[in-house]
C-alpha positions as CSV (number, residue, x, y, z in Angstrom):
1,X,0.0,0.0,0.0
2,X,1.2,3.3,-0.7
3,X,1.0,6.7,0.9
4,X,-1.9,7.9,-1.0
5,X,-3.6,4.8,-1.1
6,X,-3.2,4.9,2.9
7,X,-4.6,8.5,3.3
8,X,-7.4,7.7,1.6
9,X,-8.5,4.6,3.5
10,X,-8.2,6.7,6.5
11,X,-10.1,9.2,4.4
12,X,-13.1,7.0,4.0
13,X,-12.9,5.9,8.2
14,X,-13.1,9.0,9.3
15,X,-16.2,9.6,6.1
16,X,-17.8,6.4,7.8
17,X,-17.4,7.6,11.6
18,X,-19.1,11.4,10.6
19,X,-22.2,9.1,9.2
20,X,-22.9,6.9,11.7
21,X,-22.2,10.5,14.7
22,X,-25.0,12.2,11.8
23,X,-26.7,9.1,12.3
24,X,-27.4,9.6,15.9
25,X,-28.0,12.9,15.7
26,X,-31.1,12.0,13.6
27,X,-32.3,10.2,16.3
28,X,-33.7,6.8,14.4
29,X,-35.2,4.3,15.4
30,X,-33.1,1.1,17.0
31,X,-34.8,-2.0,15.4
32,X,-34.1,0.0,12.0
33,X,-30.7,1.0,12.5
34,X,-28.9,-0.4,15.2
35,X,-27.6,-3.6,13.7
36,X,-26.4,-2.1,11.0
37,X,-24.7,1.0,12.8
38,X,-23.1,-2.0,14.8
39,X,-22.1,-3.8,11.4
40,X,-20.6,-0.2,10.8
41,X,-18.3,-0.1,14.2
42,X,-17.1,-3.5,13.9
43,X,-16.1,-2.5,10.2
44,X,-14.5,0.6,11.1
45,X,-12.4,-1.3,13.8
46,X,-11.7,-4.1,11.3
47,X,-9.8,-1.6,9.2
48,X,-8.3,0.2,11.8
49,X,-6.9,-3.4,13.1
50,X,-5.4,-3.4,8.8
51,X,-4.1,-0.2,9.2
52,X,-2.2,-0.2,12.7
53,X,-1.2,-3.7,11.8
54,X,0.2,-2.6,8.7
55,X,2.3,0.3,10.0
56,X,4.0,-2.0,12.6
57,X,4.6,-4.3,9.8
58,X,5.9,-1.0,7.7
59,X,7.8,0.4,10.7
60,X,5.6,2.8,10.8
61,X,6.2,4.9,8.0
62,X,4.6,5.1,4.7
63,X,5.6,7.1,1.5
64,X,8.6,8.9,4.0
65,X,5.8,10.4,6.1
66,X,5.0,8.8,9.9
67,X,1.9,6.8,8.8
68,X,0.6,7.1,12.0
69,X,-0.4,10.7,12.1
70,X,-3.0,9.8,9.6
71,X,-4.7,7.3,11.7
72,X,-4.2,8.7,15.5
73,X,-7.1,11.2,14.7
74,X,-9.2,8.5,13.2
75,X,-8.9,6.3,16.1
76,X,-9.4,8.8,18.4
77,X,-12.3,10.1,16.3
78,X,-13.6,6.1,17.3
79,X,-12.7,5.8,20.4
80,X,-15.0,9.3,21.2
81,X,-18.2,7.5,18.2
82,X,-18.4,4.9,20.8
83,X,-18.5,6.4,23.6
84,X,-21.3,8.6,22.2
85,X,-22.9,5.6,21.0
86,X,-23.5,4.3,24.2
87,X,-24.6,7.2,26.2
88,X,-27.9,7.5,27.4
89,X,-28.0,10.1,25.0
90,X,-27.8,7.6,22.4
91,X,-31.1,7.2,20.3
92,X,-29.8,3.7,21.2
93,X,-29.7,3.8,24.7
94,X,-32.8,1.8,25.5
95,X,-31.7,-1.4,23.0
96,X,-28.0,-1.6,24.1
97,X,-27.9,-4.5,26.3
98,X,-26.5,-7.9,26.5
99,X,-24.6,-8.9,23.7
100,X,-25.0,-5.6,22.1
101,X,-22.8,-4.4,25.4
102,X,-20.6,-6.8,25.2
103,X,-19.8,-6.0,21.5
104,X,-19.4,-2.2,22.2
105,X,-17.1,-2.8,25.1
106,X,-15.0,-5.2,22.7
107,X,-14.6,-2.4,20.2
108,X,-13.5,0.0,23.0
109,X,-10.8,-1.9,23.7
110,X,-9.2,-3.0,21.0
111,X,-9.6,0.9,20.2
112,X,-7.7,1.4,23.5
113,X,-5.1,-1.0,22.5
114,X,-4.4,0.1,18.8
115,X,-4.2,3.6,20.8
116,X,-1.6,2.1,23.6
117,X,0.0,0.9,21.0
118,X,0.7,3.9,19.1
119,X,1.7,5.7,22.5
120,X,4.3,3.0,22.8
121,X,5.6,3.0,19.4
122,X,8.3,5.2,18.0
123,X,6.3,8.4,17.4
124,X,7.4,11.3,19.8
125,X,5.6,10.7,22.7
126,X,3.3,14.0,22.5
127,X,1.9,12.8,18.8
128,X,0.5,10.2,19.5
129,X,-0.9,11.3,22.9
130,X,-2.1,14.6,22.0
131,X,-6.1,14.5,21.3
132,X,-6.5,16.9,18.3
133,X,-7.5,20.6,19.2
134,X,-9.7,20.7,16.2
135,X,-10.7,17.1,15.0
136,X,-10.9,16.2,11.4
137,X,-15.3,16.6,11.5
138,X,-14.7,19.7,13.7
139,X,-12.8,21.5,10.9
140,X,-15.5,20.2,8.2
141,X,-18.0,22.1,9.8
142,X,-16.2,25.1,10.3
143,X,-15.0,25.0,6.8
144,X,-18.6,24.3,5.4
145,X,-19.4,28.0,5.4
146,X,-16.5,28.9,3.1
């Protein structure tokens, strides 16, 4: 995989994580969308699994450029879509239960862990700790105006 090809898989995760957040903000009803906004997550972790595994297999680095500036935002970006996905909140909130739990809390950590394992890798250590002051969807809606 190349640079470019990279940035735009991340590209599309972060695309994905905006429309399932718009998703819940739209307030829609659980036995219509909650197993497939849950197909969604697991997908989104799948690829960030690819991606992270990929740049440890690459060292980290991809087209000269530290590959994993490109995807700390995006997995931070997950980490905060499932936490809002399970707040009470949550147009979801009354069907999250059981397995459905389970699943979220299995997401959140392997999120955690991809995250740890940035924090551990080579990056400086403020990089990859630093939560972005203006995230990726942030800076999409301020720019929308222009």
């Amino acid at each position: 995989m190349n640079n470019a090809g990279f940035e735009d898989i991340v590209f599309i995760v972060n695309m994905r994580i905006r429309m399932i957040r718009d998703t819940l903000r739209l307030n829609p009803p659980p036995d219509m969308f909650l197993e497939k906004s849950l197909d969604d997550l697991a997908f989104i972790d799948w690829v960030l699994a690819c991606l992270t595994q990929s740049l440890a297999e690459s060292e980290g680095r991809y087209g000269g450029y530290n590959g994993y500036t490109y995807i700390s935002d995006a997995e931070w970006q997950f980490s905060q879509l499932l936490t809002e996905f399970s707040l009470e909140s949550s147009p979801f909130s009354s069907s999250i239960y059981g397995e459905t739990r389970a699943r979220i809390t299995m997401l959140r950590e392997a999120s955690d862990g991809r995250r740890k394992a940035m924090e551990e890798s080579e990056l400086p250590s403020e990089m990859a700790k630093s939560e972005p002051v203006v995230s990726s969807a942030e800076l999409s809606g301020l720019l929308e105006g222009i």
